[in-house]
C-alpha positions in Angstrom: -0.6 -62.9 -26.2 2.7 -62.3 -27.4 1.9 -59.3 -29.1 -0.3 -57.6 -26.1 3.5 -58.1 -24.2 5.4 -56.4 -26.9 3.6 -53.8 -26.9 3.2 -53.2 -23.0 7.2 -53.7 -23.6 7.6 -50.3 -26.3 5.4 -48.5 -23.9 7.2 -48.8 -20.9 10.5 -48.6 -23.0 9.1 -45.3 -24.4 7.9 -43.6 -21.5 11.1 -44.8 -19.5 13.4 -43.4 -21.8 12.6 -39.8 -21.8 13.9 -40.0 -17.9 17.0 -41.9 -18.2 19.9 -40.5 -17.2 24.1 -41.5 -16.2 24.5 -40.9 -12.2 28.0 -39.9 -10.7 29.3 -39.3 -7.7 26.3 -39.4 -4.7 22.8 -40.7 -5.8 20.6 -38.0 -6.3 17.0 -37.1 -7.5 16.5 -35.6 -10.7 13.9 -33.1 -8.8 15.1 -29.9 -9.0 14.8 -27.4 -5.9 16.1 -24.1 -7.3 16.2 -21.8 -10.2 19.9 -20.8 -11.1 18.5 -16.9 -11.1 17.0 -17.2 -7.5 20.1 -19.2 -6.0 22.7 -15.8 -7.6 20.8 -13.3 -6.6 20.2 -14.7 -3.0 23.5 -15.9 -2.6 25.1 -12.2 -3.7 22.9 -10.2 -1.8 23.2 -12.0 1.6 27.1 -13.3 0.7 26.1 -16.9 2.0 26.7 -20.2 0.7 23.7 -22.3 -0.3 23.7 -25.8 0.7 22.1 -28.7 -1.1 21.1 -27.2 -4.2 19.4 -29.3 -7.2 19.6 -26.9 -10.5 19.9 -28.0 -14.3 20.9 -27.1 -17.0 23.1 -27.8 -20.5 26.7 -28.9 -20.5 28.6 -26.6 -22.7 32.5 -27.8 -21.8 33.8 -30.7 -19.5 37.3 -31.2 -18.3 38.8 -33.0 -21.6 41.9 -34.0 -19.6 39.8 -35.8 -16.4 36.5 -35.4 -16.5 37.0 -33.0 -13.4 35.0 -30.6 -14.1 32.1 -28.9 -16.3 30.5 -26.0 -17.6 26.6 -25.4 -18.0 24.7 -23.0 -19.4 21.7 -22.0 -17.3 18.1 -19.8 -17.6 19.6 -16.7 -18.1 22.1 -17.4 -20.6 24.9 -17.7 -18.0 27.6 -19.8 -17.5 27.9 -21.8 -14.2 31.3 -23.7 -13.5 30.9 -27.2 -11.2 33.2 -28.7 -10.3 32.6 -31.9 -8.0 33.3 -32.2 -4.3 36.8 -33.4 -3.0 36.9 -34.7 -6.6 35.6 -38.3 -6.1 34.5 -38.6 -9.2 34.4 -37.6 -12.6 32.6 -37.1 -15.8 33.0 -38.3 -19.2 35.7 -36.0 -20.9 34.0 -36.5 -24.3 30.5 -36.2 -26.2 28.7 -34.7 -22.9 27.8 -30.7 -24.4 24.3 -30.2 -24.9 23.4 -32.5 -22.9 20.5 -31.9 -20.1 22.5 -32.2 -16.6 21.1 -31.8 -12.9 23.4 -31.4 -10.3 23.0 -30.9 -6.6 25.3 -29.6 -4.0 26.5 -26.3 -2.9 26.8 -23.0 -4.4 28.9 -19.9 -3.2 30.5 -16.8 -5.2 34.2 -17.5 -5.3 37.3 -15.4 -6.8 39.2 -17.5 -9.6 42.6 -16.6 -9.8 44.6 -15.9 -13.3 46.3 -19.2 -12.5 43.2 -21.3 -12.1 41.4 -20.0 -15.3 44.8 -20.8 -17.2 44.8 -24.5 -15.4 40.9 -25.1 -16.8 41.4 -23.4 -19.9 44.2 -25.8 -20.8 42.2 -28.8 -19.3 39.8 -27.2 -21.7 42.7 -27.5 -24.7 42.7 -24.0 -25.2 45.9 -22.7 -27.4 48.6 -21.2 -26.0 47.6 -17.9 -27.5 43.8 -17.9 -25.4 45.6 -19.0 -22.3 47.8 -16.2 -22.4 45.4 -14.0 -22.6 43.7 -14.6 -19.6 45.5 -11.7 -17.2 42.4 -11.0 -14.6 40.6 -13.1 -12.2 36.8 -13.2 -11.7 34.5 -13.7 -9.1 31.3 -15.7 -9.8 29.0 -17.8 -8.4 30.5 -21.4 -8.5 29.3 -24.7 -7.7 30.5 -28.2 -5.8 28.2 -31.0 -6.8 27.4 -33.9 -4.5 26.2 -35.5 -7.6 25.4 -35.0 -11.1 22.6 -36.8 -13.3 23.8 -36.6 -17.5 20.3 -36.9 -19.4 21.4 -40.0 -22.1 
């Protein structure tokens, strides 16, 4: 009897695990509603915001100062900055890149200034050097989470 319960225990362990993940900031479901390639192109060719979005993708870089912010690499190869809505919460600073993340929220194409990408790229411990050579702003598609899910 004992033995039928430990292993009805590993199983559900086992299958369990392959879906846990760390929840911040709103609760939300790991389903995911968008691809990152449909959400950019719809979103440049009509210049409209999209609301409520669920993507994933792999964490390359998070805020090492706060936790305020993160960078994930998506289908396509690009590089998506989120940053997380009215900053409520915050991620782990440390040990998070190539990690699986969802995140849902809103996407919109935004213009970075010079000053901002020097703000994250010291957040980001950049040298001096590397900040200063950041001299031109960019516009890209960005993203404010409602919540993120960090695959463990």
């Amino acid at each position: 009897m004992k033995f039928n319960y430990a292993i009805i225990s590993l199983l559900l362990l086992i299958s369990c695990g392959g879906n846990s993940y760390d929840a911040f900031g709103e609760k939300i479901s790991s389903d995911i509603s968008h691809s990152y390639l449909s959400v950019l192109s719809e979103i440049q060719l009509n210049s409209e915001s999209g609301k409520g979005i669920s993507l994933n993708g792999e964490i390359v870089e998070t805020c090492s100062k706060k936790g305020c912010w993160m960078k994930v690499k998506m289908d396509g190869g690009d590089t998506l900055l989120v940053r997380f809505k009215d900053y409520s919460y915050f991620v782990p600073k440390t040990s998070q890149e190539n990690k699986e993340v969802i995140f849902k929220g809103n996407a919109f194409m935004d213009t970075l200034t010079v000053d901002v990408l020097r703000h994250y790229a010291e957040d980001a411990g950049k040298s001096k050097n590397e900040i200063n050579q950041i001299d031109k702003p960019i516009y890209s598609l960005n993203f404010i989470a409602d919540g993120v899910l960090i695959k463990k």
